[in-house]
N, C-alpha and C positions, 0 to 999 in steps of 0.2 A: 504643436509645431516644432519642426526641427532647428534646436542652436544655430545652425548653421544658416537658415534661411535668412535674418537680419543680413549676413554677413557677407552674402552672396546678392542681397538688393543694394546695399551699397557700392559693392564693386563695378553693377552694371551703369547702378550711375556716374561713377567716375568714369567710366566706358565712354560712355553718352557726352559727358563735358568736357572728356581730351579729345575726342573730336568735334566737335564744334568749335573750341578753343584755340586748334591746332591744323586738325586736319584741314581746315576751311578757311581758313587765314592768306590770306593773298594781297601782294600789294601793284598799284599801275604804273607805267611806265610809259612815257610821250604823252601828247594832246591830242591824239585823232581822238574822235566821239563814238563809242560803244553802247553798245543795249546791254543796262544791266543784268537782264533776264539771261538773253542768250551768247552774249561777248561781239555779237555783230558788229561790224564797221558800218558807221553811217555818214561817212565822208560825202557829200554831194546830193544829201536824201531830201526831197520833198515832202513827201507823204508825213504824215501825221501817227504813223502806225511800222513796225520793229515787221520786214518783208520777210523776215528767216523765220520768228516766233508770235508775230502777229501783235505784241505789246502794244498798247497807247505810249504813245513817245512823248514826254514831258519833261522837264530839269531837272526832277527827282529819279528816271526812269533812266536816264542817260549817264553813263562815267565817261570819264577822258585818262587814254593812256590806255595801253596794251596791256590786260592780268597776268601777273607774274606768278608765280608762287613762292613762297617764301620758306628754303629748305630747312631752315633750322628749325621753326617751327614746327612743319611736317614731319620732317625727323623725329624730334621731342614726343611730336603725337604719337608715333607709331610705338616706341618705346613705350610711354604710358597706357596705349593699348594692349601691348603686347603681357607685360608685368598684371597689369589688372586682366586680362583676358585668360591667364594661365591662373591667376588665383581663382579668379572665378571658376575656372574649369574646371579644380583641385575643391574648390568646394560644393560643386556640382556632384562630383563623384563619389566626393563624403556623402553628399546628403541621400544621395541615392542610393547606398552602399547600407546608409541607416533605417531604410523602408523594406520592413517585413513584407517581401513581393508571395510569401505563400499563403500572406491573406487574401491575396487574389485570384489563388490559384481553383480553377472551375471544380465544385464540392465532388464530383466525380472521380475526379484524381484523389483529391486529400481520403476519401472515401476506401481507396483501392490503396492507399498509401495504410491506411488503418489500419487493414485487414494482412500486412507486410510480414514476412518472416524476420525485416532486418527489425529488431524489434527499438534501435533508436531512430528508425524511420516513422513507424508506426504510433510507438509516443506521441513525435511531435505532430502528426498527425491529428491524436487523438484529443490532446490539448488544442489543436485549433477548432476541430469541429466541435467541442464543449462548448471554447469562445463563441463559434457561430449559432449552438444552439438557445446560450444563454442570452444573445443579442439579438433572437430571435430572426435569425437571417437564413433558418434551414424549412425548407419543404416540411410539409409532413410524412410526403413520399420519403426523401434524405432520412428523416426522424428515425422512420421507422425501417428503415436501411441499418441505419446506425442500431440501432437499439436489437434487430438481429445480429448482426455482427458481435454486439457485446455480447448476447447469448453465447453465441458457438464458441467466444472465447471462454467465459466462462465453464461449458461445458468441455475443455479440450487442456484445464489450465491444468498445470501441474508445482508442486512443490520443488523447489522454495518458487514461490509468486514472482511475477515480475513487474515493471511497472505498469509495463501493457494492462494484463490482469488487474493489476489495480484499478486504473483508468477506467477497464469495463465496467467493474461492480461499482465505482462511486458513481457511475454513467445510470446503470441501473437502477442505484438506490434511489438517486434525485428525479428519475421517473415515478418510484413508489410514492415517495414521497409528495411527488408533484398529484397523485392521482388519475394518472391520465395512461393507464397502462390497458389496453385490455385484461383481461381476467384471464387469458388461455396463458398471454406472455409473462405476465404477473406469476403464477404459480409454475410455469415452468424455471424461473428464477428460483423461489423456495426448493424446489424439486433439486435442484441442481447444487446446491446452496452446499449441501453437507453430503459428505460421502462415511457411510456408517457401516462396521462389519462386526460381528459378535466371535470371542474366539473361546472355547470352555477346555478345560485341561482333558485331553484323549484320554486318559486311565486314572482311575482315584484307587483309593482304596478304601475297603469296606468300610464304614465308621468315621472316615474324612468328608468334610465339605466337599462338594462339585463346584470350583470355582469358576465366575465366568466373568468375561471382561466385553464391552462395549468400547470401539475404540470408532471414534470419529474426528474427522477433518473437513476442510472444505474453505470454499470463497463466499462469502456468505453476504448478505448487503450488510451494508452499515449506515449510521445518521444519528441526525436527533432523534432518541427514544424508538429507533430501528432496534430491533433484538428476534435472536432464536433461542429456543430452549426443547431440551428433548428430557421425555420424563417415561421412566419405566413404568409399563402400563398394565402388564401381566405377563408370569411363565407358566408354564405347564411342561408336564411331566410324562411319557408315554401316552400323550391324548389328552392325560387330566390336568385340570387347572391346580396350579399353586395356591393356597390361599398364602397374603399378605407379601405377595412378592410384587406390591407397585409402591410408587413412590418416589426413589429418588429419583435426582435431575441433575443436567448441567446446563448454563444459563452464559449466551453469548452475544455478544455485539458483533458480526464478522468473522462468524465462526472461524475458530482456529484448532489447531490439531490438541485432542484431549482425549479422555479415558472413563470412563462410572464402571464400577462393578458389584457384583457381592457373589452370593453363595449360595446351594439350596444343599440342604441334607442326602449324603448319598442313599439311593435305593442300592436294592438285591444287588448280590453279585449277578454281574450279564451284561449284555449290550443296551443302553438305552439312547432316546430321544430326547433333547432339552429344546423345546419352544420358547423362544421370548420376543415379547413384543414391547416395544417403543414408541411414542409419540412425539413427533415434533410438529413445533407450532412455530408461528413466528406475530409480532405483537408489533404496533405504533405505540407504545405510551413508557411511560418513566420506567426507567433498566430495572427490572425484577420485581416488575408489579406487575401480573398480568391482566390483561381487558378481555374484550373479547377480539380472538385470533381471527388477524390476515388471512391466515391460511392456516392448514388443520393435516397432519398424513398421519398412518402408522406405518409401523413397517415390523413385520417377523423376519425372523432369523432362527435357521433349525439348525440344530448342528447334535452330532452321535457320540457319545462319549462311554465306556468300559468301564465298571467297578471292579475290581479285585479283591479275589477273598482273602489274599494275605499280602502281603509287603515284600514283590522279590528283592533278591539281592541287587546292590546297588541303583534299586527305582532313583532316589533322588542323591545325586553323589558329592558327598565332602571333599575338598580338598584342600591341601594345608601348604600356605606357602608365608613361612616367615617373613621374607623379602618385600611381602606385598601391606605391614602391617602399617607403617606410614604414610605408604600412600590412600590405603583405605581410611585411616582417620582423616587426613588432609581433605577426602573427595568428600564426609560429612560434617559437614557446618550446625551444629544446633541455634537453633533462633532465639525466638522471645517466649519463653519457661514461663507460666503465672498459675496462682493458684485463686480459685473462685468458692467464695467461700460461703456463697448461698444455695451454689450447687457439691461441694465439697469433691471439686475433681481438679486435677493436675492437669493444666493444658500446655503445647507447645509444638515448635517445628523443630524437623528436621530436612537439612536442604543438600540434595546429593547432586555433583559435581563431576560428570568422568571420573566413577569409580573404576580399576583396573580388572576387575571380576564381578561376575554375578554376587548378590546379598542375601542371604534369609536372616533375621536376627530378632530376638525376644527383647524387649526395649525394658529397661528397668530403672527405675528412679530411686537411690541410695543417700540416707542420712537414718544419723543414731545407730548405722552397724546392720540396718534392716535394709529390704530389699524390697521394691514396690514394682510391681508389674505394672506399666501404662501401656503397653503396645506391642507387635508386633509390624516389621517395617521388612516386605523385600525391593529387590530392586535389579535389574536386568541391564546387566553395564551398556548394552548396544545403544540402548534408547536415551543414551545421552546427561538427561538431566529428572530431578524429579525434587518435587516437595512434599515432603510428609507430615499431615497433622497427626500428632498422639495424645492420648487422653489417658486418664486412668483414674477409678472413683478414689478419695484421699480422705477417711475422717475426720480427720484433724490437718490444721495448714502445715508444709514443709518450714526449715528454717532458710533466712535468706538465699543459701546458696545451698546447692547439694552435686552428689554425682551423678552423671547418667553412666550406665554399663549396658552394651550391646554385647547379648552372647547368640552364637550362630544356632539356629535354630532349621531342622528339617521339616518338623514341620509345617513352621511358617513357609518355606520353598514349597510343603505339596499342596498348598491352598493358593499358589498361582498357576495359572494358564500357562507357564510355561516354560520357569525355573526345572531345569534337570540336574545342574548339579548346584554347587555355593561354596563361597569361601569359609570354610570350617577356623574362623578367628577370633578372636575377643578385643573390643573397645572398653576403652572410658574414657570420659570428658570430667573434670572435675573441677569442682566451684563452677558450675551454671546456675549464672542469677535466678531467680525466680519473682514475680512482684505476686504481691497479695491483694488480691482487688475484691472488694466486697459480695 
């Protein structure tokens, strides 16, 4: 109930009791004999009965004196009407003013408002037809109105998301979720879900890795124990199968834009073919356990790449700019450094920031004047940000603190998709903690 309504019933009864108090107030004047009812004169009447209004005529029924009205009274009234008649009116307006009238706007419209390019129309659109779905005040005809529309937004969305986009996929997921999807609508959802493209480096050279990258994004559902995961399934090689090229995966709640790659040995110098195939699944049950899958796709991805039988000049290009050497430390943060001492390897991150140029670098881990390879790390300035895990086997633990040194590395540049040249520089971070955990 609205504040306001109390406050708006009493004023109408002060309404009500300044005029019967005021307006109605009258006093007589002279002796002649009147009919209460109608004010008639009944100077000289025999009858038994009021000839104007038909009354039974009695001693209770009859006044004496001409009705006056009495102005001050009336006055007073009209003022206290007037003051109470204008508060009331002022909280009429409030109150009306506080009633959401697009709850009642016919689901047709709100519907058409949905599907809106103003996309703060559309929101609040979208937010009521949830409300009305979840209040269960929508058709199934509306339902299923609605639940196309979230499709096509889905499939039409683009980065960065908006809330509309949002709106549709949690619309979507709580169908999944609810079980009440067909099976055609349902998988067209997964379908749509993740948009996936494979990129392999165009030229290697003979002796180098063929590096390849799986880059995916997408609006993906999300919920309780909602999840996708895409897991490499197998490559092949000019027709033939790879052995041992499945396995890895990446594992999401609402799919979000990410990366998996790795490498297969270059073949002959020439022109080849690189096949890879991926699997994505989608799962109801606890984040990264899977059951048996919702839904089930693969998807190949061919793409042509070149061996070279030598290294021409300037293939992958150094270049050297002093000016850039603070703000490339600045853009890499090292993380949390620990050593495991039942696997005897050095772990830790490295977290890149808008670095000012492209990176290729050999990662080294330094104490007692020795030099410990754990990694190589690049990095391709356009794409903003990146987090790097580095590892590196370690026989014996480090002491608390040690140095990390980053030296620029070409080849680590010709083992990505797409490094052409790097900043030819040298880091170090020195005294990074390290914890020793068993």
């Amino acid at each position: 109930m609205s504040p306001a309504l109390p406050l708006l019933l009493v004023l109408a009864i002060l309404i009500i009791i300044a005029a019967n108090l005021f307006l109605g107030r009258r006093r007589y004047v002279g002796i002649e004999p009147h009919c209460r009812k109608c004010d008639y004169l009944l100077l000289g009447l025999e009858s038994s009965r009021c000839p104007e209004c038909g009354s039974h005529l009695s001693p209770s029924s009859i006044v004496f004196g001409q009705r006056t009205r009495r102005w001050k009274p009336f006055i007073a009234g009209w003022l206290l009407i007037a003051v109470f008649g204008s508060l009331l009116l002022i909280g009429a307006i409030s109150a009306l003013n506080d009633v959401d009238w697009y709850h009642y706007e016919p689901t047709y419209f709100v519907l058409k408002d949905a599907g809106s390019s103003n996309l703060t129309d559309a929101h609040r659109a979208w937010i009521e037809l949830i409300r009305r779905d979840t209040a269960g005040a929508l058709s199934s005809r509306n339902r299923d109105r609605l639940v196309r529309l979230a499709l096509n937004d889905q499939q039409n969305a683009n980065t960065p998301f908006s809330k509309v986009d949002t709106d549709a996929i949690n619309y979507l997921s709580s169908r999944i979720l609810a079980g009440d999807l067909p099976p055609d609508q349902q998988k067209r959802i997964f379908d749509q879900a993740l948009w996936t493209r494979v990129e392999v480096r165009p030229q290697v050279i003979a002796g180098d890795q063929v590096p390849y990258m799986l880059l995916h994004e997408g609006l993906g559902p999300s919920g309780p124990s909602l999840w996708m995961k895409i897991t490499m399934a197998g490559a092949a090689l000019d027709g033939k199968l790879i052995p041992g090229n499945t396995g890895g995966s990446s594992s999401s709640s609402g799919f979000v834009g990410g990366s998996m790659g790795s490498s297969i040995q270059s073949p002959s110098p020439g022109m080849h073919t690189l096949t890879l195939k991926f699997r994505v699944e989608a799962f109801h049950s606890p984040f990264d356990v899977p059951s048996t899958p919702l839904y089930q796709s693969d998807r190949s991805f061919t793409n042509d790449f070149e061996v070279l039988s030598s290294q021409p000049v300037d293939f992958v290009k150094p270049f050297i700019d002093p000016n850039l050497v603070q703000a490339v430390k600045s853009a890499i943060v090292p993380g949390t450094f620990r050593y495991i001492r039942s696997q005897k390897s050095l772990d830790g991150d490295l977290n890149i920031r808008n670095s000012p140029a492209d990176l290729a670098f050999d990662v080294f881990a330094i104490w007692g004047g020795i030099s410990h390879s754990i990694s190589q790390i690049t990095f391709n300035h356009a794409t903003g940000s990146c987090n790097y895990a580095v590892n590196g086997n370690m026989p014996s633990p480090p002491p608390p603190h040690i140095d990390l040194l980053l030296r620029p590395s070409a080849k680590a540049a010709r083992q990505t998709v797409d490094l052409t040249s790097y900043w030819n520089g040298e880091i170090r971070y020195e005294n990074v903690p390290v914890q020793i955990t068993p």
